[in-house]
N, C-alpha and C positions, 0 to 999 in steps of 0.2 A: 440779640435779645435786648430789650427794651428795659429800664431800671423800670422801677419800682417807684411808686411817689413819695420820695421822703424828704424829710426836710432838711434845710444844708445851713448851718451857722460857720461865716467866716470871721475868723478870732483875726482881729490885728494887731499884734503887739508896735506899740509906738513910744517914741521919747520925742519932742521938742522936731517933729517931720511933719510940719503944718502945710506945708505946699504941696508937700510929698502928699499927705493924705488924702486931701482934697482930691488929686488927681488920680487915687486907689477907690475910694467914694465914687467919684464920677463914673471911674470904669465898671466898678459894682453895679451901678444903674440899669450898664448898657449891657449888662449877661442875659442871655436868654434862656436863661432858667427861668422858672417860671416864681413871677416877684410874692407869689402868697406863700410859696416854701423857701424863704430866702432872710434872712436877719444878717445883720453885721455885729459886732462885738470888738468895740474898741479896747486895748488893753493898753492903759496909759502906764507906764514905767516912772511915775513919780515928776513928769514933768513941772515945771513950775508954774505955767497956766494949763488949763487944760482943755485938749482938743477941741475944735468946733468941727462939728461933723452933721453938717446940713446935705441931708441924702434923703432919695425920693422912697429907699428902704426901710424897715423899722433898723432904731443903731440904740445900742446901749453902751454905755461908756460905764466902767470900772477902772478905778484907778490903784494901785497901793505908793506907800511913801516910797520918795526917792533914797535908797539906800544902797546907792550902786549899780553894776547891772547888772540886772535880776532878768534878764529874756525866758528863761525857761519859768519864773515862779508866774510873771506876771502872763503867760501864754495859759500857765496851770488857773489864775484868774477867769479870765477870757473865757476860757474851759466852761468852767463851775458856772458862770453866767449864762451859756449858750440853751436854747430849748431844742436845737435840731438835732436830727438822726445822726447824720454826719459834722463832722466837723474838718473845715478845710481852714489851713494854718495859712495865711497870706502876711506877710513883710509891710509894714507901711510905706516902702521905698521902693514896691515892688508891683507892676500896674498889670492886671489881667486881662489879654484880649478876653471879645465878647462869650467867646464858648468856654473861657476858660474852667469855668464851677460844675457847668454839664459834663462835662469831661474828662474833671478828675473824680468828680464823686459819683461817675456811673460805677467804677468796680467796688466803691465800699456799700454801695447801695444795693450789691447783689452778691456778695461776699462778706461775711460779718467781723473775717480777720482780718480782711485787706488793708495793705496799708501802701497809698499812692504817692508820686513825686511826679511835679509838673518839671517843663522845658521852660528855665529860666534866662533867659538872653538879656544884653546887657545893652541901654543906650543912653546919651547924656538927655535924661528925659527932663530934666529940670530948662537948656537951653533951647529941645525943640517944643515944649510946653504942651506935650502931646503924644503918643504912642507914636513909634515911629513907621514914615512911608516908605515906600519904594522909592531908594533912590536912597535918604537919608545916610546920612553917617553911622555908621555900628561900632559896637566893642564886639572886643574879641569874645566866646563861650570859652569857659574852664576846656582844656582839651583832653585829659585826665577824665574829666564827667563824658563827654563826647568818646571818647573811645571806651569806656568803662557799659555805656549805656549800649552800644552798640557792638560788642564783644558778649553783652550777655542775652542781647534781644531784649533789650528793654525790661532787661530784672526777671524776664521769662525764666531764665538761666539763673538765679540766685545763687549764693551759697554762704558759709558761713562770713565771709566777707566782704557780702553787698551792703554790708549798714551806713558801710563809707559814701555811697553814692544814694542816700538818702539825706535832704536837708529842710529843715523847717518854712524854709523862706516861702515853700511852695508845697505843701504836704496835707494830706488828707486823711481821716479814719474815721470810721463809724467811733460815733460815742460811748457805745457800751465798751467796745473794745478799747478806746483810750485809758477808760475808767477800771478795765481789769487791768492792764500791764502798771497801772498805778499813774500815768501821765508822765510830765517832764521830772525829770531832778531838780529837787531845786537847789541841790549844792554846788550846782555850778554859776557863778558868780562872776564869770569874764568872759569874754567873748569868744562863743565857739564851743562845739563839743557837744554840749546837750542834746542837738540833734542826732550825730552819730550814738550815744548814749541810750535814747529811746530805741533808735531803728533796732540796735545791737539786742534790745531786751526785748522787741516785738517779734523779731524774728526767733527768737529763744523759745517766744511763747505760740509760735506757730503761724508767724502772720508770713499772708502772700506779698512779695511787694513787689510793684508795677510801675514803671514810669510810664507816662503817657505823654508821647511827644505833642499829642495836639493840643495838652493845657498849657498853655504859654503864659506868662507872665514876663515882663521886662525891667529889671532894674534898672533905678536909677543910677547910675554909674559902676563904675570898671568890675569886676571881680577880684576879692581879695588878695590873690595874688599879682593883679595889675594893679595894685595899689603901690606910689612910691613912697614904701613907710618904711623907714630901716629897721623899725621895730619887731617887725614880722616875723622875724625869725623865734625870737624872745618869745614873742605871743600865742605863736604854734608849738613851741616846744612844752608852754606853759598849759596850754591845750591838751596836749600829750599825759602830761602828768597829772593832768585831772584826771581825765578820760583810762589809765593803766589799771587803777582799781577796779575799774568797776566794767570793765571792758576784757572777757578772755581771752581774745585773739591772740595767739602765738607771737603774734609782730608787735603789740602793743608792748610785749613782757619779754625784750631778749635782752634785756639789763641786769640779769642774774640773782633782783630783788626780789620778795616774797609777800604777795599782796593777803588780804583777808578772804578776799572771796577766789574762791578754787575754781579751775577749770572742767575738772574731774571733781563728782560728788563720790564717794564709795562707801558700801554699807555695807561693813563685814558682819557677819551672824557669830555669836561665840558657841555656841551649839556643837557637838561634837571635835571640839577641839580639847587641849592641855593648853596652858598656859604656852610653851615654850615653843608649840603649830598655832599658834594665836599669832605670836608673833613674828614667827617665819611669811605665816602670809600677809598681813601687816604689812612688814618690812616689802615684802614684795609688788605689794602696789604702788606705797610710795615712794620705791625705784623710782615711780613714773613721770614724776617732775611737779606741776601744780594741781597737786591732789590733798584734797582733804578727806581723811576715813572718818568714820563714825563706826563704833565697835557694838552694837547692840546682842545682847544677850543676858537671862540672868546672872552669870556670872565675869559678861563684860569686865565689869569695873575692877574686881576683885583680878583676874588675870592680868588687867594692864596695870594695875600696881604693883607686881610682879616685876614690869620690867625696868623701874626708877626712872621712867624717861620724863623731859622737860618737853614734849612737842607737841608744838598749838597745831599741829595739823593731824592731830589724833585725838578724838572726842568718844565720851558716851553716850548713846541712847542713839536715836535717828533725829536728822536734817527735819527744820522746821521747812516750811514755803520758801520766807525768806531768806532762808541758809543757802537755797538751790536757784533764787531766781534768773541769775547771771552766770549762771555753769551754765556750760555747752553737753558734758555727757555725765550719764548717769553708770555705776557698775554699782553689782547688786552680788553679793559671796556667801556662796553657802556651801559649808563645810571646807577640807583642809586645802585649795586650790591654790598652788604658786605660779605667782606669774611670771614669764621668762622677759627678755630685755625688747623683745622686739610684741611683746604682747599687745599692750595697748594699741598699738598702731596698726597691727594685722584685725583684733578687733572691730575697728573704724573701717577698716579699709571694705569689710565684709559687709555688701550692701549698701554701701553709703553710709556706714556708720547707724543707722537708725535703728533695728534692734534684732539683736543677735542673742540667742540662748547658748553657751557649750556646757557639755554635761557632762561629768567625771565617772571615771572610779570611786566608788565607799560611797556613794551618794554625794560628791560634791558637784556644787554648778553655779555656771556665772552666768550671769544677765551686763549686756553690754548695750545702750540705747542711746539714743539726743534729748535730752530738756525737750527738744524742739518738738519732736516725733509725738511724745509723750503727752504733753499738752494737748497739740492740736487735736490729737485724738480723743483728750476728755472731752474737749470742746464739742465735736461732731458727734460724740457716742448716743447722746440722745435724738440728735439728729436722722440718725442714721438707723433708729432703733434695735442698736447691739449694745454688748460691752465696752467698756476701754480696751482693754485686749484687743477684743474681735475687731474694732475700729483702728486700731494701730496696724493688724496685718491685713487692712481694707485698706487703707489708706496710704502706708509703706513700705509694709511686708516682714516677715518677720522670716529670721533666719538660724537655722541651727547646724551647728559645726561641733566637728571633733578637735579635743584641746590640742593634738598636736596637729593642727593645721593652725592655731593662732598661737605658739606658744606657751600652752597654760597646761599643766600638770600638777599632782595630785601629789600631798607630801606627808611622809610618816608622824603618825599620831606622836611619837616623842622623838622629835628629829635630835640630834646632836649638835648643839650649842656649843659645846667648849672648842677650845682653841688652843 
């Protein structure tokens, strides 16, 4: 299937890489995309002169003040400056063969979630003054990315863990979809992370993600980890602890500490309960490890005052957008449903986790779904000319179980508290 004619702005974030640029410019010239849907977008990082970037393209340069490093605000720049469809994220130290632009922004050009990563290979481009030939000397490719990319078919195979094997240096998405998942972070302020950080929130929000081995782009020398910098270690760990908050991957968070944004959103109903089955089922979710409840009902508030507790991971009313953007699953409780130790997990397990009904005795019932699932389906539902619903068991299916196949039972209206 042939894309679509849209237009493609590549953002280049740069700091003080003037040689470098020129040779990312050049290579610009020589893509055979076609040059009347094609712009550049310099994004200077507060250099102290600023770039010259004489190119046969149109190029606009935007700069902000130098106040450290700022890679993801000034990408977020670059961004806001661009007029095309898509937008493909290119490294100023990082040189694209000719097909490289056709070829990453054909799937966002025909896909509106998509969200692509090119084959970045690594050669001393500054000493051969030139992309490299047959024959030439190579660095080595990350092997981690190489067996990562290749174990899941090129991101075919995604799952809650491919954000890792997404990186800016070489990355692409339709505009409109940038501009919903909100863009880069900009609280990241050192080197590294942002990337996984966006991937982590687009794929939350429903986006496909594809590498495509044939956009090649070459950096300018080794890969991070070929770098001999005894710092590295410091750097990634400091990476790490950026990236825990706002990232819910199970592996980011086995340090026993308790971040702000929950993995699990849960929205218990106060409806048909007593205070003291409020809190039985309550207590029962947040068994579950990084969950945050929201108690909503008229008489919510007034029951959880009831129980004198101090815990920020028990709220009133319902989760705003941005209360949910960075959870992975969503559970939804109505009426008096306990959940047993192996619950959550047989939950997920049912279908891929993506959304699961179980229905009680006395009228109680749980809704167990993905951020992910849920999304994507609002997205398509007008697309598709259904509901949200109807596009969610169009598109992932939806599944209904009985509570004793996942653990979850039904508990007396004035359970017995004392001790």
């Amino acid at each position: 299937m042939d894309a679509p004619a849209v237009s493609v702005s590549v953002v280049v974030p740069y700091y003080r890489q003037q040689s470098q640029l020129t040779m990312v410019l050049a290579a610009l010239e020589r893509q055979d995309f076609p040059r009347d849907r094609l712009e550049v977008i310099v994004a200077d990082d507060g250099s102290p002169e600023p770039p010259r970037v004489e190119c046969a393209l149109p190029v606009t340069v935007v700069r902000q003040e130098d106040r450290g490093f700022r890679a993801a605000a000034v990408r977020n720049l670059g961004a806001a400056a661009a007029t095309g469809d898509v937008l493909c994220f290119l490294d100023a130290d990082t040189v694209p063969e000719p097909g490289y632009v056709r070829a990453l922004a054909r799937l966002p050009s025909l896909v509106p979630d998509a969200l692509t990563v090119g084959r970045r290979r690594h050669a001393d481009l500054t000493a051969l003054g030139r992309l490299p030939a047959p024959g030439d000397p190579l660095l080595d490719e990350p092997g981690w990315l190489v067996d990562a990319y290749r174990g899941s078919r090129d991101l075919l195979d995604a799952d809650d863990r491919s954000y890792r094997h997404v990186i800016s240096a070489v990355m692409c998405c339709r505009r409109t979809f940038f501009d919903e998942i909100g863009g880069f972070d900009e609280s990241f302020t050192a080197y590294g992370g942002e990337d996984w950080e966006l991937a982590h929130r687009a794929w939350l929000a429903g986006a496909v993600l594809a590498h495509v081995p044939a956009a090649v782009a070459w950096h300018d020398g080794p890969d991070w980890a070929g770098r001999p910098d005894d710092r590295r270690r410091d750097a990634k760990n400091g990476e790490a602890m950026s990236l825990a908050p706002l990232i819910t991957d199970p592996a980011a968070r086995r340090h026993g500490v308790r971040y702000a944004v929950p993995d699990v959103t849960a929205v218990v109903h106060s409806e048909g309960h007593t205070a003291a089955s409020l809190l039985v089922t309550v207590g029962s979710v947040l068994r579950h490890g990084d969950v945050t409840v929201w108690v909503d009902g008229a008489e919510a508030s007034s029951f959880v005052d009831t129980w004198g507790i101090d815990d920020p991971r028990v709220r009133i009313g319902l989760p705003d957008a941005a209360e949910t953007t960075r959870s992975r699953f969503a559970v939804e409780v109505s009426g008096r449903a306990v959940f047993g130790e192996k619950a959550f997990a047989l939950l997920a397990e049912v279908g891929a986790g993506e959304s699961v009904l179980c229905t009680l005795p006395d009228g109680a019932a749980v809704t167990h779904e993905t951020w992910r699932a849920r999304r994507r389906a609002r997205r398509w539902a007008s697309a598709l000319g259904v509901d949200e619903d109807a596009a969610l068991a169009m598109l992932f299916g939806t599944h209904s179980v009985d509570g004793d196949a996942v653990d979850v039972t039904t508990g007396p209206l004035r359970p017995d508290l004392s001790w």
